[in-house]
C-alpha positions in Angstrom: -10.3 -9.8 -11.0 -9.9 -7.7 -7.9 -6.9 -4.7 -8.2 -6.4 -3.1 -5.0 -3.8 0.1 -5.0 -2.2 0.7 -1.8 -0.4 4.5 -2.2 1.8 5.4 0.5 4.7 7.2 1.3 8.2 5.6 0.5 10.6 4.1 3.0 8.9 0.6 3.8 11.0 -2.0 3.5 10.3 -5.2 0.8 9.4 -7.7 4.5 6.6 -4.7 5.2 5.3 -4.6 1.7 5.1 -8.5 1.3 3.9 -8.6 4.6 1.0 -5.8 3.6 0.5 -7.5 0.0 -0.2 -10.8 2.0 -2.6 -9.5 4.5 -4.4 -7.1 2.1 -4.9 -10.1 -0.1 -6.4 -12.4 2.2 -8.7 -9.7 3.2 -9.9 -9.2 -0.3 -9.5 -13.5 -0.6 -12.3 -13.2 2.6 -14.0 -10.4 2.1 -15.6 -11.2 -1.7 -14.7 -15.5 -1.6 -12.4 -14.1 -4.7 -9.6 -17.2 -5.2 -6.3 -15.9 -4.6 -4.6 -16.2 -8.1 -7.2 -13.3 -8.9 -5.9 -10.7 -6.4 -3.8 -8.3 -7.6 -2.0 -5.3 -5.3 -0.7 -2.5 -6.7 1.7 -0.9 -4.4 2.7 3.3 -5.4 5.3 4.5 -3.1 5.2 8.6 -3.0 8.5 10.3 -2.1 8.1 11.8 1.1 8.8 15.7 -0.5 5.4 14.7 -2.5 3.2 13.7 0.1 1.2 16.8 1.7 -0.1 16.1 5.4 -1.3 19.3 7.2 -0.5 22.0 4.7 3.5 20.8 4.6 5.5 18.1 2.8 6.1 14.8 5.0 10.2 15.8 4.5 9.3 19.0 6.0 7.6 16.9 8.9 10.2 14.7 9.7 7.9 11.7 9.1 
């Protein structure tokens, strides 16, 4: 059973996340012939203030 985590900061909205959870799925669905009932995404949003990028926090960024 493929498990693919996707970490990334928060803010996405749930259309975006389906939308990634469907694509990243028929990649894996592709990629390894794995049926699609096996595919499991694991999605771990990171508040921005947590996510380092260039030495400062994404908040501190403005991303």
């Amino acid at each position: 059973m493929p498990i693919v985590q996707v970490n990334m900061m928060s803010g996405r909205t749930a259309d975006q996340k389906e939308k990634m959870i469907r694509k990243v799925t028929d990649a894996v669905m592709e990629a390894i012939d794995a049926p699609e009932q096996n595919v499991t995404v694991i999605i771990n949003e990171i508040p921005k203030s947590e996510f380092g990028i260039g030495g400062l926090s994404a908040d501190k960024q403005g991303r």
